[in-house]
C-alpha positions in Angstrom: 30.9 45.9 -130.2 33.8 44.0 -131.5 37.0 44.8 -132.9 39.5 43.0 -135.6 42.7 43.7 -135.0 45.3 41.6 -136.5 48.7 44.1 -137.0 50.1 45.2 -133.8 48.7 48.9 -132.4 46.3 48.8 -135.1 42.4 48.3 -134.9 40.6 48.1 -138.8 37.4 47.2 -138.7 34.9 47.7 -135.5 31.5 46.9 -134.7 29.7 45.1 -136.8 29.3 45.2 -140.8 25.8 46.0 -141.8 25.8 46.5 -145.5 25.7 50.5 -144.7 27.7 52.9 -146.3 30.1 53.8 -143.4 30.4 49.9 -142.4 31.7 49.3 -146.5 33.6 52.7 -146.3 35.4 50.9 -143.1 35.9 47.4 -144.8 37.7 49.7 -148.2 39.9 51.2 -145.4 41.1 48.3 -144.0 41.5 46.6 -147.3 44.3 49.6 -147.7 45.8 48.7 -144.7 46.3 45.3 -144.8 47.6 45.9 -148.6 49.7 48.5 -147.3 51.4 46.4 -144.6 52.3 43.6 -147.3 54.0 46.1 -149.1 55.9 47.7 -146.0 56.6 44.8 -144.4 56.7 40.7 -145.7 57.0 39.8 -142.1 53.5 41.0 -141.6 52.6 38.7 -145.0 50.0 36.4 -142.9 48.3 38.2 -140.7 47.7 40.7 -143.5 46.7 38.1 -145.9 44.3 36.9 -143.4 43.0 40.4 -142.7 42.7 41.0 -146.7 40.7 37.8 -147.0 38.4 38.6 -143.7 37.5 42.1 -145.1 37.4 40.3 -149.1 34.7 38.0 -146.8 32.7 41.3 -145.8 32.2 42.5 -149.3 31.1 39.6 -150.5 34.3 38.5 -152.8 34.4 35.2 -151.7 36.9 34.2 -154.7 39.4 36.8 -153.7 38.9 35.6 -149.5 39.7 32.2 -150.3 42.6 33.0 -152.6 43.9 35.1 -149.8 43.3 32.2 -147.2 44.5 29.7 -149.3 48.2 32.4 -148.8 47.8 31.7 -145.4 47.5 28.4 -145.3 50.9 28.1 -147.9 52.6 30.4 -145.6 52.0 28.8 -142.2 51.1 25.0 -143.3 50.8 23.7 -139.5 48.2 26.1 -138.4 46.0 24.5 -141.1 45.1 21.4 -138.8 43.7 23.5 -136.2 
C-alpha cells in the first residue's frame, strides 16, 4: 500500500487509485485539502499545488495537473532541473 503525503501530519490519498467509487471519493477529499491549505496557508503554496496537480492526474484532468505543475515549477524554478 502506499501513501501520499505532502503537508506535514497529514496523509491524503492511500493505496492505490482504481477507478472505484471510494478510490475517486478519496482523490475529491484530498483535492479539498490541498485547496484548503492554499487558502490557510501561502507557505504551504507548492507542496499543495503539487498535491492538487497529483490528485488533478488521478482523475484524469490532465489540463488542470499541468497548469498546477507548471505553479510549481514558477514557484520553486531550481527544482525544475532535477
Amino acid at each position: 500500500m502506499r501513501s501520499l503525503s505532502l503537508l506535514a501530519g497529514t496523509t491524503v490519498l492511500t493505496g492505490f487509485v482504481d477507478g472505484s467509487p471510494e478510490a475517486a471519493t478519496q482523490v475529491a477529499g484530498a483535492l479539498d485539502v490541498f485547496r484548503s491549505a492554499l487558502r490557510l496557508d501561502p507557505r504551504l503554496e507548492s507542496r499543495a499545488q503539487l498535491g492538487i496537480g497529483i490528485a488533478l492526474e488521478l482523475t484524469d484532468d490532465l489540463d488542470g495537473a499541468v497548469d498546477a505543475y507548471s505553479r510549481v515549477v514558477e514557484l520553486n524554478p531550481k527544482d525544475a532541473d532535477g
